[in-house]
C-alpha positions in Angstrom: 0.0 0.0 0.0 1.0 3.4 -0.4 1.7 5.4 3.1 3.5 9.0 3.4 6.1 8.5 5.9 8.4 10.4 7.8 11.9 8.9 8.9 13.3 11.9 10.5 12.4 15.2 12.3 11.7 18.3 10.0 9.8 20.1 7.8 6.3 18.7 5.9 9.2 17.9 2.9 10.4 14.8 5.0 7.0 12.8 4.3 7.6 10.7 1.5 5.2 8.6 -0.2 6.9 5.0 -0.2 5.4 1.5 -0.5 4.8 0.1 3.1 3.2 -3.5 3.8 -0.4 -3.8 4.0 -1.3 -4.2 7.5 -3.1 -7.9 8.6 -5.5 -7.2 11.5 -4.7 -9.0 14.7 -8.0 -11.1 15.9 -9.6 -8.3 17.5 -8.6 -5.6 15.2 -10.7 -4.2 11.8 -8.5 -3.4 8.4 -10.0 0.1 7.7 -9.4 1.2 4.0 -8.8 4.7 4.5 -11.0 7.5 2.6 -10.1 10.7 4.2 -8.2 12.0 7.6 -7.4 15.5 7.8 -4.7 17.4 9.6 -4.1 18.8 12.9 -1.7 20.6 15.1 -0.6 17.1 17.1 0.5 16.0 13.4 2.6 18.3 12.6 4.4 18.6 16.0 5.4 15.2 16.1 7.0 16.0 12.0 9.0 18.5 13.7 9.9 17.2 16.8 8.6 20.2 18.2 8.6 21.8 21.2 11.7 20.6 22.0 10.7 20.4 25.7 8.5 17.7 25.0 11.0 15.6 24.0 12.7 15.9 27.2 9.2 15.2 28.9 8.5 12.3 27.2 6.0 13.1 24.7 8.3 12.3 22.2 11.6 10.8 20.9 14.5 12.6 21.9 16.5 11.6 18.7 14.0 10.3 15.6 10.5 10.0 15.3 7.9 8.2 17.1 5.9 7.4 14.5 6.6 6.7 10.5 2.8 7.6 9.7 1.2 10.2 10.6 -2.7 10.6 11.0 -4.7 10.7 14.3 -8.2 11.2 12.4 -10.0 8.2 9.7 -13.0 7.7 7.7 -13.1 5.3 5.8 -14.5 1.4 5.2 -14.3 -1.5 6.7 -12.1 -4.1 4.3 -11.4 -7.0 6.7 -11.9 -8.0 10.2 -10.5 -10.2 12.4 -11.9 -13.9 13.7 -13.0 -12.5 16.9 -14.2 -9.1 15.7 -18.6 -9.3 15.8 -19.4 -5.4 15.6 -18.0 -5.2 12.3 -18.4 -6.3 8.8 -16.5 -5.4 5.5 -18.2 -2.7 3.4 -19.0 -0.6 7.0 -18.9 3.0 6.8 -16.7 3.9 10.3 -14.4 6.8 11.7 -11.9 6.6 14.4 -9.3 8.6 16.3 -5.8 7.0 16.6 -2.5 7.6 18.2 -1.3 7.9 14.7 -1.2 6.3 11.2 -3.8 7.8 8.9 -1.7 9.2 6.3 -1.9 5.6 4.6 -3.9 4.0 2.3 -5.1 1.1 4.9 -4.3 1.4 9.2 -5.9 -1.7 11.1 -7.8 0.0 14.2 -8.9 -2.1 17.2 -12.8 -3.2 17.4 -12.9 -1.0 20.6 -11.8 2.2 19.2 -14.0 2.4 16.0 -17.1 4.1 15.6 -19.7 4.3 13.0 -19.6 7.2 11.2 -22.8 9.6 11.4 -25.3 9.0 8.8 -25.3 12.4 7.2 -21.5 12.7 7.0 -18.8 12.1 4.1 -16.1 10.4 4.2 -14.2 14.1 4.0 -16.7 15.6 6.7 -16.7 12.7 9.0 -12.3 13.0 8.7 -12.7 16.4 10.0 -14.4 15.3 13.6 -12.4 12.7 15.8 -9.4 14.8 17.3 -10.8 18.3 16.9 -14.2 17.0 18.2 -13.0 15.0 21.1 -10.7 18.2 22.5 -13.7 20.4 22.0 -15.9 18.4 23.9 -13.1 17.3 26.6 -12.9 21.3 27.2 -16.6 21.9 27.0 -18.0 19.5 28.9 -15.9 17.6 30.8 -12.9 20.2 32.0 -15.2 23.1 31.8 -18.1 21.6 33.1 -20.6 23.8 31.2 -24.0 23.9 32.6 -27.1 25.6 30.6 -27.7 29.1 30.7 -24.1 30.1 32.1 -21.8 31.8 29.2 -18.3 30.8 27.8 -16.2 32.7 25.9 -13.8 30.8 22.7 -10.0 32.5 21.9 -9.7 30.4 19.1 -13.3 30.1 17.7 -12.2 29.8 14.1 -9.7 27.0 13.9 -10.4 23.6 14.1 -11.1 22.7 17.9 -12.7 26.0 18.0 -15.8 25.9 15.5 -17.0 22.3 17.7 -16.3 24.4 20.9 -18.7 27.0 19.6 -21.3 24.4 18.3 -21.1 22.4 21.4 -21.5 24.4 23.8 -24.5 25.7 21.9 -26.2 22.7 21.8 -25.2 22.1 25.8 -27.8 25.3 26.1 -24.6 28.0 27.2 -24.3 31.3 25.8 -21.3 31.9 23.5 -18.9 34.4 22.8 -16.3 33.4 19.9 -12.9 35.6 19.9 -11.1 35.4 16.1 -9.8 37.6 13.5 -11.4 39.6 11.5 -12.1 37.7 8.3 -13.8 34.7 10.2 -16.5 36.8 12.5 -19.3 35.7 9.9 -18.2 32.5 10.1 -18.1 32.1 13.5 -22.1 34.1 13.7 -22.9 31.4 11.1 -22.4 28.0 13.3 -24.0 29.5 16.6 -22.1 32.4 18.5 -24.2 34.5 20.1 -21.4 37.3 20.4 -18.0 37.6 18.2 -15.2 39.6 19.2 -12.2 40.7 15.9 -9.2 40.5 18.4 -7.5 43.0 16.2 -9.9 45.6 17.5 -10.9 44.9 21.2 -9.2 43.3 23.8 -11.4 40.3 24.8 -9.5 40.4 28.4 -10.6 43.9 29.1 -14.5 43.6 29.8 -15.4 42.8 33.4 -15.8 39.5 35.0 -18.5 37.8 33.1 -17.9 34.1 31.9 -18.2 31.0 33.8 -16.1 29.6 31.5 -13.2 30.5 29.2 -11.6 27.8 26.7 -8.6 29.2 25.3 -7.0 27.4 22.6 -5.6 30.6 20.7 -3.2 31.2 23.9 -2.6 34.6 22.4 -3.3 36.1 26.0 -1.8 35.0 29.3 -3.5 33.0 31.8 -3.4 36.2 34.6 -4.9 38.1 32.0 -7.9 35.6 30.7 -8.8 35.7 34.7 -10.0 38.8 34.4 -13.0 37.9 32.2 -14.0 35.2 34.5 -16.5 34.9 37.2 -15.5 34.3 40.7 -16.6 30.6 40.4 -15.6 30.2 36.8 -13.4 27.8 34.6 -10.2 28.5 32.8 -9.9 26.0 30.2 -6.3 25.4 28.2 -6.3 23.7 24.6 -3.7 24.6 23.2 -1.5 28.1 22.4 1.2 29.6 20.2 3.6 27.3 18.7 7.2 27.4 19.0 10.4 25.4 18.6 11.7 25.1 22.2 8.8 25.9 24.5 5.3 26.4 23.2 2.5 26.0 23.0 3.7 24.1 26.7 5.1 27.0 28.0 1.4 28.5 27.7 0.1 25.7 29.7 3.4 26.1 32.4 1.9 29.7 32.8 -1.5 28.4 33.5 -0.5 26.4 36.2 1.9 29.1 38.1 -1.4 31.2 38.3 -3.2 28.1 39.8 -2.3 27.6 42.9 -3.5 32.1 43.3 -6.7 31.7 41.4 -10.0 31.5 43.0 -11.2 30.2 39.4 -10.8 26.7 38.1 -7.8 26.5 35.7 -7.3 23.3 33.8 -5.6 22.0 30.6 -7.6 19.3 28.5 -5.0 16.5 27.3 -6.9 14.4 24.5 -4.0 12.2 24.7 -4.4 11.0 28.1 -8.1 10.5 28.1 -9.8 6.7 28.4 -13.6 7.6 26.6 -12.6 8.7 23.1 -14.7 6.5 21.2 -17.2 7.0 24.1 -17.1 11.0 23.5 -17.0 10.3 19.5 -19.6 8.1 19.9 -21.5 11.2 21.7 -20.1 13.6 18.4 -22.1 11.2 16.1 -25.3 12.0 18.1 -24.8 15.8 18.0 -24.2 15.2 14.2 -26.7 12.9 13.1 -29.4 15.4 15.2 -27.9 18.4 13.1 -26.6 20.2 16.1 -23.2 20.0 15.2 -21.6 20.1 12.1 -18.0 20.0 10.7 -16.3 23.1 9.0 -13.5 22.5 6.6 -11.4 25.1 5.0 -9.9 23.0 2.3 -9.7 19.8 0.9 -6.6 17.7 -0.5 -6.2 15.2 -2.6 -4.0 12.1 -1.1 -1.1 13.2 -3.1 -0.6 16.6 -1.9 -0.5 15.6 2.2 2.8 17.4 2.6 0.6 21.0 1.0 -1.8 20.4 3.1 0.3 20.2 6.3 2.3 23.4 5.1 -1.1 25.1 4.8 -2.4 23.6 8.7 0.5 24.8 10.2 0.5 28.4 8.8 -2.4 28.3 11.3 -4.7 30.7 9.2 -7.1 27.6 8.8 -10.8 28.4 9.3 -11.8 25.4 10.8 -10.2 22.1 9.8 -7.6 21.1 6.4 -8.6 17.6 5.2 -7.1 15.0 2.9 -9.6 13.0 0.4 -8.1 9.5 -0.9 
């Protein structure tokens, strides 16, 4: 099969589209013939090796890659399964989030992490929704804890994670405020905000304290000043923040949690990577799709062929919602 893989750290040039073996699923495991995945932030770090500090934490390989194919997001259809596999069949329509691999023609996934995809999807709007979905609703619902009727404010309402922030909390009854830049406010009106703030003309930290909960994913404003927005009682919520080579977007999280410990407010960072329910909470994503209350936004589509343009383009970080791959 054909596969774009990556053999050392660098730029989105290091992928290189080489002939891998097809995988054979174990017994428990369903060969997915991939149709679409598109690309995130957590991609492209792990291409780079960046930030550098994660290395030393762990998160990564000091030295050379963790992976050789990228791709935490799928859609695509079942092709084989294996002998003790009985939710499956070949021909299925599924979608699944995975510690990597997607930037392949086939990945085998195990029984217990694949989902059906929603009935009313694609296979290019369905690619769009496991990592970006599963972070917004992490931050949403479980680290922000977002009751009806209280408001929460989005930095980041445009990008990936951000438009299913937006949507979720919407159809979790809150009132939303989305924070981008200037060429995304209709946008971000169009899929449910109630308010929208151009961050090149107000300062969303300088209103009083008025949200129960702020998820910042944009980390364009420190953590002392994002407390200033926030009720008494209220929830700081970290996704994510500038990137950088040595430090961030980590460092942004580091600041979060020197306020902490002086903060009245809640202040937590989601980690996706460490959470148990992901095909519980995409299982969840289906119903908010399938019910029309949420609903993937792509910016642009590649074709298989072009993966390493369509990383370049993700990472300039200009996307209005997500950047996905077609097969």
């Amino acid at each position: 099969m054909k596969a774009f893989v990556m053999r050392s750290y660098g730029s989105p040039v290091q992928l290189a589209l080489a002939d891998v073996p097809q995988p054979v699923p174990a017994e428990d495991e369903v060969l997915v013939r991939v149709r679409a995945t598109s690309v995130n932030p957590y991609d492209w770090h792990h291409l780079r090796g960046e930030p550098i500090v994660a290395r030393l934490m762990g998160g990564m390989n000091p030295r050379h890659p963790k992976y050789a194919v990228l791709g935490a997001d799928v859609a695509g259809q079942v092709e084989a399964v294996g002998a003790a596999v009985t939710a499956f069949q070949p021909g299925d329509a599924v979608y699944a989030l995975l510690e990597q691999g997607g930037f392949g023609e086939y990945v085998c996934v195990p029984e217990s992490g694949l989902t059906p995809m929603p009935k009313n999807l694609s296979f290019e709007e369905a690619a769009a929704v496991p990592l970006a979905g599963c972070t917004a609703l992490l931050a949403v619902r479980d680290d922000g804890r977002l009751q009806p009727g209280q408001k929460v404010l989005v930095n980041g309402a445009s990008g990936g994670v951000g438009t299913f922030a937006v949507q979720i909390a919407k159809a979790l009854g809150a009132s939303v405020t989305g924070v981008c830049g200037p060429r995304n406010t209709g946008l971000v009106r169009s899929i449910g905000a109630d308010q929208v703030i151009d961050y090149s003309t107000q300062d969303f930290t300088a209103a009083g304290p008025e949200y129960d909960l702020v998820i910042d994913i944009a980390g364009s404003r420190s953590a002392a000043a994002c407390r200033r927005v926030l009720k008494r009682d209220g929830t700081y919520a970290v996704v994510g923040g500038k990137a950088g080579r040595w430090v961030q977007p980590v460092g942004h999280m580091f600041g979060m949690l020197a306020v902490a410990p002086f903060a009245s407010q809640r202040m937590t960072g989601v980690d996706l990577v460490r959470c148990k329910e992901n095909m519980r909470n995409l299982a969840t994503l289906t119903g908010l799709i399938d019910t029309g209350k949420v609903k993937p936004v792509i910016d642009r589509s590649y074709p298989f062929a072009e993966i390493p343009a369509a990383v370049t383009y993700q990472e300039g970080g200009h996307a209005a919602g997500k950047v996905v791959v077609t097969y």
